[in-house]
C-alpha positions in Angstrom: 63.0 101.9 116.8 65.6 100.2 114.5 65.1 102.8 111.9 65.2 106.2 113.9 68.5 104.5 115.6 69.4 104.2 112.4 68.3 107.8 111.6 70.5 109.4 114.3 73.7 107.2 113.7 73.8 108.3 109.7 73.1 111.8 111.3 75.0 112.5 114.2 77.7 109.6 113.9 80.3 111.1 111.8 80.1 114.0 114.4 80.4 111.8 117.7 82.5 109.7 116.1 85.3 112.7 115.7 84.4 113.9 119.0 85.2 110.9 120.1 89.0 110.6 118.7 89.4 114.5 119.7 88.5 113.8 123.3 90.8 110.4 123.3 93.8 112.5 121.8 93.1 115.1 124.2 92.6 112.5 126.9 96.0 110.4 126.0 98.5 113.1 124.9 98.1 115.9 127.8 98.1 112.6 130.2 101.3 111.2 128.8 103.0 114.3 129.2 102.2 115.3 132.7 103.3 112.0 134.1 106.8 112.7 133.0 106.8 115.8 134.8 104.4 114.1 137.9 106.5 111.5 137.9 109.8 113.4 138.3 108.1 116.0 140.9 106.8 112.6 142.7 110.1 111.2 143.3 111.7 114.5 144.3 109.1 115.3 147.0 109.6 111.7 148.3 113.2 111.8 148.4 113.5 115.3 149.9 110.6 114.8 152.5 112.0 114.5 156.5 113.4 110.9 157.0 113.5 110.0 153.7 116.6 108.9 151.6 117.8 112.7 150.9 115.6 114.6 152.8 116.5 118.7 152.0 113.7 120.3 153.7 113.4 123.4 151.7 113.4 122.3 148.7 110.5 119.9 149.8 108.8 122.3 151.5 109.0 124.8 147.9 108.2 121.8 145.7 105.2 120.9 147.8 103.8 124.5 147.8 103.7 124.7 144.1 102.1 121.9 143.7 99.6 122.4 146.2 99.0 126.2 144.7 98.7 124.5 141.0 96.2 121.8 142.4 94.2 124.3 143.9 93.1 126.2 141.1 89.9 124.8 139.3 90.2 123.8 135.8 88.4 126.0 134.2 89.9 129.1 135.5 93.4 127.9 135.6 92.9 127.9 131.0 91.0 130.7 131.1 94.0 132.0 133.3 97.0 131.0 131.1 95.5 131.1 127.2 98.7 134.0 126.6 101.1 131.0 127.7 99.0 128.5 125.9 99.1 131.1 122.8 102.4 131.8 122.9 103.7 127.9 123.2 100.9 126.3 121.1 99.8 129.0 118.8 96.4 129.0 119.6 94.4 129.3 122.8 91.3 126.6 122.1 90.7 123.6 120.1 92.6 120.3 120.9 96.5 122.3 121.2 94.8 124.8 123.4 94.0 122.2 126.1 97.4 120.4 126.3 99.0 123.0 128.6 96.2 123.5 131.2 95.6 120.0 131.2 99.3 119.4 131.7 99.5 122.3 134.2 96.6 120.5 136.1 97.4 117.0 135.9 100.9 116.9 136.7 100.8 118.1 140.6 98.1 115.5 141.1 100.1 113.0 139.8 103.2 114.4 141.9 101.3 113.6 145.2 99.8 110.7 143.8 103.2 108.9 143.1 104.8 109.9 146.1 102.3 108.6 148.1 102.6 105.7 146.1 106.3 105.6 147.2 105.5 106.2 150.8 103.8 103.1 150.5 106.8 100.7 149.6 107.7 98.7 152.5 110.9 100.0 153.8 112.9 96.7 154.0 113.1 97.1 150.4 114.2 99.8 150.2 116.9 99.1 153.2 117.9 95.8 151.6 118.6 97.7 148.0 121.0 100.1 150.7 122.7 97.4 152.4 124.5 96.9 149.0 125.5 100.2 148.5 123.4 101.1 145.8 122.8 104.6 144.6 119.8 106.7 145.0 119.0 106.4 141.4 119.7 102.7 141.9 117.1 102.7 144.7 114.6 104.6 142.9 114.7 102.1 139.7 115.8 99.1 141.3 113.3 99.1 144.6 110.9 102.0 144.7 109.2 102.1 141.2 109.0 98.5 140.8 107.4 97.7 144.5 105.2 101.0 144.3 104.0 100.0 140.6 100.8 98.3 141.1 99.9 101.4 143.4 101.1 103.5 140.2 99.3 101.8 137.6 95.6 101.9 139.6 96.5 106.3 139.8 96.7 105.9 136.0 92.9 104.9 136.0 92.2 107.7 138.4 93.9 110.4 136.3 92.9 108.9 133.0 89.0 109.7 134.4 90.0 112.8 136.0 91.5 114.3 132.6 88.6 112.8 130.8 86.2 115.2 133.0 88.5 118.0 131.9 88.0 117.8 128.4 84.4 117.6 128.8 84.7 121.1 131.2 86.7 122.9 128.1 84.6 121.7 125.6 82.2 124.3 127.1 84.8 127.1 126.2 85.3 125.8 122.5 87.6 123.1 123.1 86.3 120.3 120.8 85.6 116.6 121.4 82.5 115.5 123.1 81.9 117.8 125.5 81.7 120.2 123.2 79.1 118.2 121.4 76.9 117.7 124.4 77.0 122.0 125.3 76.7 122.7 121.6 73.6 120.1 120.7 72.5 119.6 124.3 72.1 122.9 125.5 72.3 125.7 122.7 70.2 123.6 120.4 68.1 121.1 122.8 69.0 118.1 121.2 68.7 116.1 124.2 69.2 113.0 122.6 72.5 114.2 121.1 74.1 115.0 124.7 72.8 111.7 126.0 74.8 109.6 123.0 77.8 111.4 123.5 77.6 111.3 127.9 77.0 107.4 127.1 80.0 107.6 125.1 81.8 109.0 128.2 81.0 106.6 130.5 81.5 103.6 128.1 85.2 105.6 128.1 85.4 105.8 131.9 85.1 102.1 132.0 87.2 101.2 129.5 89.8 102.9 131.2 89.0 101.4 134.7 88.9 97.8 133.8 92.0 98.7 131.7 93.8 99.5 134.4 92.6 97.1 136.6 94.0 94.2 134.7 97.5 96.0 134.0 97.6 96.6 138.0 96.8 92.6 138.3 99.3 91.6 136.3 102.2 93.7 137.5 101.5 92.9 140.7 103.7 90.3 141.8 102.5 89.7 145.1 99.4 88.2 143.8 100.7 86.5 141.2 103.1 84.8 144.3 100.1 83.8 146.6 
């Protein structure tokens, strides 16, 4: 048992091994980037929304259709759909550049609904005690929003972190690298079964990585348990 363990790993683990750093780059990066735009999109659709601190309702109402039209599309046809964008911003349609802008593209409207529910959630006698002072809305949004609806934020990071994580594995099936790419290529072109199943292990180890990750962070910023 020992030895055709140690059979596969001097085989196959260079391979899974880069597979592995490919899919956390293409995990990490396209992630990082989407909730700067998510989170921008996020506060703008809480602030403009009816009742709210600015509400404008049609810009709202324009915001929220985007996103809702870009969250509709299903991964894989939304990069099929834009490889001329991706070409002409990245150079290259596939590999790990070639999944940046769909993954962006996808990513960043879920994580524009996902913070501003967040922000929904904030009591609002925080945010009317940060008024009473006279702050500014930008005041409001760093000084009472963020910080109150952080917890909240940090457990969406776990859930996007996984969601992207799927992603990769999806374009790996059009020639996008990393492990899902692995598992297609070994798994299903060349019935290495046992190759697919090291690199879906790998995938889960990943997904819980990132969960427990996340769920410490959320514990520690979040000061109302750290008060009772």
């Amino acid at each position: 048992m020992l030895d055709t363990v140690g059979a596969f790993i001097a085989e196959y683990g260079e391979l899974l091994l880069e597979g592995t750093g490919s899919t956390i780059v293409m995990v990490l990066v396209p992630t990082a980037l989407s909730y700067i735009i998510g989170l921008a999109l996020g506060v703008v659709l809480y602030l403009t929304a009816p009742g709210s601190l600015r509400p404008l309702p049609v810009l709202n109402a324009v915001l929220g259709w985007v996103v809702n039209i870009l969250r509709s599309f299903p991964f894989i046809v939304l990069m099929v759909f834009i490889i001329p964008f991706t070409r002409l911003i990245m150079g290259t349609g596939s590999g790990i550049l070639g999944t940046i802008p769909p993954l962006v593209l996808s990513a960043s409207p879920f994580i524009a609904r996902m913070i501003e529910q967040s922000l929904a959630e904030v009591p609002r006698e925080s945010v009317e005690a940060v008024e009473a002072c006279g702050a500014s809305v930008p005041r409001i949004v760093f000084s009472a929003l963020l910080p109150e609806a952080l917890p909240s934020i940090v457990r969406g990071v776990a859930v996007v972190l996984i969601s992207v994580l799927g992603y990769t594995a999806i374009a790996g099936a059009v020639g996008a690298g990393g492990l899902g790419d692995i598992a297609i290529r070994y798994g299903y072109y060349r019935y290495q079964s046992d190759v697919m199943l090291a690199a879906v292990i790998i995938l889960v180890v990943l997904v819980q990585i990132i969960q427990s990750a996340c769920d410490i962070l959320a514990r520690k910023v979040d000061h109302r348990s750290a008060r009772s």
